[in-house]
C-alpha positions in Angstrom: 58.7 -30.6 0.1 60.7 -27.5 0.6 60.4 -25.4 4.0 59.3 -22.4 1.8 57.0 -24.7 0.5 56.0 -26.0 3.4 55.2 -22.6 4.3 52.9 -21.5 1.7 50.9 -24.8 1.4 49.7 -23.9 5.8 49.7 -20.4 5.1 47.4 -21.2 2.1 45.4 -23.4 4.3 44.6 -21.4 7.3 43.9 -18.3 4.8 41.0 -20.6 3.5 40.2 -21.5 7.1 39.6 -18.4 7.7 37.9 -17.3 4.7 35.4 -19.7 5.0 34.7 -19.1 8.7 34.4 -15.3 7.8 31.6 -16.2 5.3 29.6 -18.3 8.0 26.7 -16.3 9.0 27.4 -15.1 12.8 25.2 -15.9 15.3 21.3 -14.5 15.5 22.3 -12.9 11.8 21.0 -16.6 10.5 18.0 -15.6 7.4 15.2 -17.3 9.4 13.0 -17.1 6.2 13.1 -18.7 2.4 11.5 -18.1 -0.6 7.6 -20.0 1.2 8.9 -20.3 4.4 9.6 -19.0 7.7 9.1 -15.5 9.3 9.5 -12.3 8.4 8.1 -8.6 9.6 6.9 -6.2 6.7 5.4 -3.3 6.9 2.2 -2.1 5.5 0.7 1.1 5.0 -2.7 1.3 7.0 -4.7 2.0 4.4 -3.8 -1.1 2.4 -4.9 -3.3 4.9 -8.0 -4.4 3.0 -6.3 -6.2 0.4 -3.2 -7.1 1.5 -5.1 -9.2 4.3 -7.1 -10.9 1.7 -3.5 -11.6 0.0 -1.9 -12.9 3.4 -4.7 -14.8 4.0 -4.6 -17.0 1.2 -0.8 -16.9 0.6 -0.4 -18.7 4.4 -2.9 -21.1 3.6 -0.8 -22.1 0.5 1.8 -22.3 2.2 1.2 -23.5 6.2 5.4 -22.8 6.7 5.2 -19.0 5.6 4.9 -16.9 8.7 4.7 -13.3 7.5 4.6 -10.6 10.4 2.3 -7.6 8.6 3.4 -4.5 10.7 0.7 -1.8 10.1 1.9 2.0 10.3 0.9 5.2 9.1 3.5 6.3 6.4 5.8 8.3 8.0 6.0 6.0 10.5 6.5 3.2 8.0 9.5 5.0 6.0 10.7 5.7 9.1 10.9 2.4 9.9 11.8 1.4 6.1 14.9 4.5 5.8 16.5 4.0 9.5 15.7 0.1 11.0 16.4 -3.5 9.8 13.2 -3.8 8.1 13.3 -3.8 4.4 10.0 -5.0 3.1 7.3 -2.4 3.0 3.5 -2.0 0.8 2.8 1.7 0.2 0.6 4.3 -2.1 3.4 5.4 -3.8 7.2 4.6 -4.8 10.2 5.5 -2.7 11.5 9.2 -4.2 15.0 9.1 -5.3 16.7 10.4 -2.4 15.1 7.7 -0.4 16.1 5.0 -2.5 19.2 6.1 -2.7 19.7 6.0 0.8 18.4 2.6 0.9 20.8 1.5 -1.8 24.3 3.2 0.0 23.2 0.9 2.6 23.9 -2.2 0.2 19.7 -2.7 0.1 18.8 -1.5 -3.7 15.2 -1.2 -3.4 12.8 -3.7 -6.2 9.9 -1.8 -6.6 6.6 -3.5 -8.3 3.3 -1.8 -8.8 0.3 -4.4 -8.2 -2.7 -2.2 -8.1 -5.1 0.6 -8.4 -6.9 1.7 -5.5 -8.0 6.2 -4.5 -8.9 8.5 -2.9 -12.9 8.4 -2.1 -15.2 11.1 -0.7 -18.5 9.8 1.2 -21.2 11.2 2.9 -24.1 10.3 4.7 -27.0 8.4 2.8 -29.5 11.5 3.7 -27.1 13.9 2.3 -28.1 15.5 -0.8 -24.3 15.5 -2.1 -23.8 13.4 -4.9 -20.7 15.3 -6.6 -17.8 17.6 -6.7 -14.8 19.0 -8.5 -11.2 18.7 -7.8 -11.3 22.4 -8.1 -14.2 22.5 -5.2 -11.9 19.7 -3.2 -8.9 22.0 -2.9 -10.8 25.2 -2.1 -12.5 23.2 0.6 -9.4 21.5 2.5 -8.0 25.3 1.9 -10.7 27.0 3.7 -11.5 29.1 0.6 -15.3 27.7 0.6 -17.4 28.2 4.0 -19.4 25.2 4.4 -20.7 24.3 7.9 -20.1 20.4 7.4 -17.3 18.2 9.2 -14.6 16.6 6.9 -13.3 13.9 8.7 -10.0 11.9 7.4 -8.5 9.4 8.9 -4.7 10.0 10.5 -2.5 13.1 9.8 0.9 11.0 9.4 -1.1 8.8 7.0 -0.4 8.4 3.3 -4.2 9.7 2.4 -3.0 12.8 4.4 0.2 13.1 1.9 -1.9 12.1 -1.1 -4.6 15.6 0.1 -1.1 17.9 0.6 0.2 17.3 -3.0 -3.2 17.7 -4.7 -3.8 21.1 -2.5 -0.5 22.5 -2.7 -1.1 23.2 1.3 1.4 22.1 4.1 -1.2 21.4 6.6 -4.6 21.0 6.5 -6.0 23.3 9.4 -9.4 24.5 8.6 -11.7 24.5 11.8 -14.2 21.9 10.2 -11.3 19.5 9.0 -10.7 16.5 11.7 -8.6 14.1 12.0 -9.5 10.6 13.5 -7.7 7.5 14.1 -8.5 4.8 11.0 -10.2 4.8 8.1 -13.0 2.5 9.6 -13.4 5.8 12.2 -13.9 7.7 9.1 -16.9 5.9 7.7 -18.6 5.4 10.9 -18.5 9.0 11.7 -19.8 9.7 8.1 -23.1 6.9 9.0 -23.6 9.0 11.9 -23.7 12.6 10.8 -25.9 13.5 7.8 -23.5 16.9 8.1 -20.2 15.1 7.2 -17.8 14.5 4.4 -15.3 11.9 4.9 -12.6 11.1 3.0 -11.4 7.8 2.8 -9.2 4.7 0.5 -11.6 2.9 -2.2 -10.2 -0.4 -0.7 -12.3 -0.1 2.7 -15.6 0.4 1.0 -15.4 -3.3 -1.2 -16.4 -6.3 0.9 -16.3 -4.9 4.4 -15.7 -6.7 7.5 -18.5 -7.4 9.6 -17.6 -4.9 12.4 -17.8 -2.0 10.0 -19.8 -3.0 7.3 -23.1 -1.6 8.7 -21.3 1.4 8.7 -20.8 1.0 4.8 -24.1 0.8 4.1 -24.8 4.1 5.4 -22.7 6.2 3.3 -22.3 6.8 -0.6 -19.8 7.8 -2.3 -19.2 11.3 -4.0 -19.1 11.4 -8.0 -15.3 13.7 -8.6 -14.9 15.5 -12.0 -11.5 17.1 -12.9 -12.3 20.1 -14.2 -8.8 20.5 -15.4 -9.0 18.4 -18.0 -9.7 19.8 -21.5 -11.9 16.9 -22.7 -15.1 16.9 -20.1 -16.0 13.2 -19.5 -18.5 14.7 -16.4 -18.3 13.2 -12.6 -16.9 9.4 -12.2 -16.9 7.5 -9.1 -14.1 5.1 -8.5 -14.2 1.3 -10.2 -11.9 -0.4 -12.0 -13.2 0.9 -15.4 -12.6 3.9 -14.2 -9.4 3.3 -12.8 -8.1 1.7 -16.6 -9.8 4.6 -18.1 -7.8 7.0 -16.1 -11.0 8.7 -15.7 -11.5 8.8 -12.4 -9.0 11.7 -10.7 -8.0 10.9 -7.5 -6.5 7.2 -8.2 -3.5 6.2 -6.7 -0.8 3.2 -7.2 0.0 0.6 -4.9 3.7 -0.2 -4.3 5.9 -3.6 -3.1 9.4 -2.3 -2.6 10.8 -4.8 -1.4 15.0 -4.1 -0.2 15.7 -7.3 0.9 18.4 -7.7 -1.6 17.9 -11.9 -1.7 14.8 -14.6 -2.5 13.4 -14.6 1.4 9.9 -14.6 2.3 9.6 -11.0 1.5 10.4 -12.2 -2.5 7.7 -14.5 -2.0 5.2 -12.8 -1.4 5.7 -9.9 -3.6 5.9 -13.0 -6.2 2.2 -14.1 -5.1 0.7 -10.8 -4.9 1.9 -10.6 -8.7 1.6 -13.6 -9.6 -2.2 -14.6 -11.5 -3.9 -16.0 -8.0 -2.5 -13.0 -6.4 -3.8 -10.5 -9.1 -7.6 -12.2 -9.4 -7.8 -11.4 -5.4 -7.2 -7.7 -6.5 -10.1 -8.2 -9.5 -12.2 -9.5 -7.0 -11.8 -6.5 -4.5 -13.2 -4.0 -6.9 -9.2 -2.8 -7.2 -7.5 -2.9 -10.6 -4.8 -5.4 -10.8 -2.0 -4.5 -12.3 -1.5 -7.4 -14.3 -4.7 -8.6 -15.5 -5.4 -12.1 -15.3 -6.4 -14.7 -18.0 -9.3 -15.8 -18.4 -9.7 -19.6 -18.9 -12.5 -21.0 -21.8 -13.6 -24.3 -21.8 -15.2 -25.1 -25.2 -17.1 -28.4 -24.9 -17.7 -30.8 -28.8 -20.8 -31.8 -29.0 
């Protein structure tokens, strides 16, 4: 063998050498996390916590190695978190706008984005209180101010994605009315409601199916307020929120829930948003009273006699 190709041949070699040690992950970047295994952290929106517990819940006990980390934030805390950290799995009430995923995507994380249910918007009030409906029309002038009523509205945080959801339908930056409070959690906002016949609260659908037991007495104290959007042409009167309603598009205040999931590879955060979709994960939505986005099958046994 010639010295030139002598040369090339070690040249060659150490040039692969060095490729392949470049593609070795470096050390504490190692994916701790496969498609049903491992840990990861992803954020949830607060007010999704209902369901996606029930979905965590049976997801680890399918699978004993998955360890998901649910981080629960308000929403602007959660993009926050989403737009400027190292997390890149997140559950919201509504898709990333395209400036956002586009700054996800310059950072080589294109966002997957998967609706998986219908949950909304729901006004309660006391049990005693002889409140039973109300227009979208009436709902705006009252987070406006523009109608003097001399009950508390009660909501639950103002970074939260309810909050958001109220700011679009009003028009209005902030909601500063003197009778409009904001509390802590959504489970704050239904016990205040229990207690005080001269309340409105204004809560997610989600917390008012199958409660847990430390608020459920709570529940049973409240009602929730028939809505009719009186700006539609056709009047179908005052709906309350169910999944009939939801597939009807009847009911006005509905809003989609979100996976966007930027994780760019099959890890955990895959694997979930795969269950959550998948037929088990969609007949946990069906039982919650949400509308799943895929509806499941139903199975018919016929028996011969």
């Amino acid at each position: 063998m010639s010295a030139k190709k002598s040369f090339l041949f070690v040249g060659c070699g150490l040039a692969l050498v060095a490729g392949l040690y470049a593609c070795k992950p470096k050390k504490g970047k190692v994916n701790a996390d496969t498609f049903m295994a491992g840990k990861a952290d992803f954020l949830i929106d607060e007010s999704c916590s209902p369901i996606v517990d029930e979905e965590a819940y049976v997801f680890t006990a399918s699978y004993d190695k998955a360890k998901p980390h649910l981080i629960y934030k308000t929403e602007n805390d959660l993009l926050n978190l989403l737009l400027n950290d190292s997390l890149n799995f997140a559950i919201m009430t509504r898709d990333l706008k395209p400036a956002e995923a586009k700054a996800m995507a310059d950072r080589g994380l294109p966002a997957e984005v998967n609706k998986f249910a219908t949950d909304a918007v729901t006004l309660i009030v006391n049990n005693t209180s002889a409140d039973t409906t109300i227009t979208v029309s009436q709902i705006k002038d009252m987070l406006n101010g523009e109608i003097k009523t001399d009950k508390n509205i009660v909501f639950d945080n103002p970074n939260s994605s309810l909050v958001r959801y109220l700011k679009d339908l009003t028009g209005i930056k902030d909601l500063t009315s003197k009778n409009i409070y904001a509390l802590k959690s959504n489970k704050e906002v239904i016990r205040y409601v229990s207690q005080h016949p001269q309340s409105i609260g204004i809560t997610g659908f989600a917390w008012l199916n199958d409660p847990d037991k430390d608020y459920a007495d709570a529940v049973s104290k409240v009602k929730i307020v028939g809505v009719k959007d009186d700006r539609r042409k056709d009047d179908i009167g005052f709906t309350k929120p169910s999944q009939e309603t939801f597939a009807l598009k009847q009911y006005p205040l509905a809003r989609n829930l979100y996976i966007i999931n930027c994780s760019g590879r099959q890890g955990l955060g895959s694997g979930f948003a795969s269950f959550i979709l998948s037929d088990r994960g969609q007949r946990i939505i069906l039982k919650s009273g949400l509308l799943p986005e895929i509806m499941p099958g139903r199975e018919v046994n016929i028996v011969q006699q």
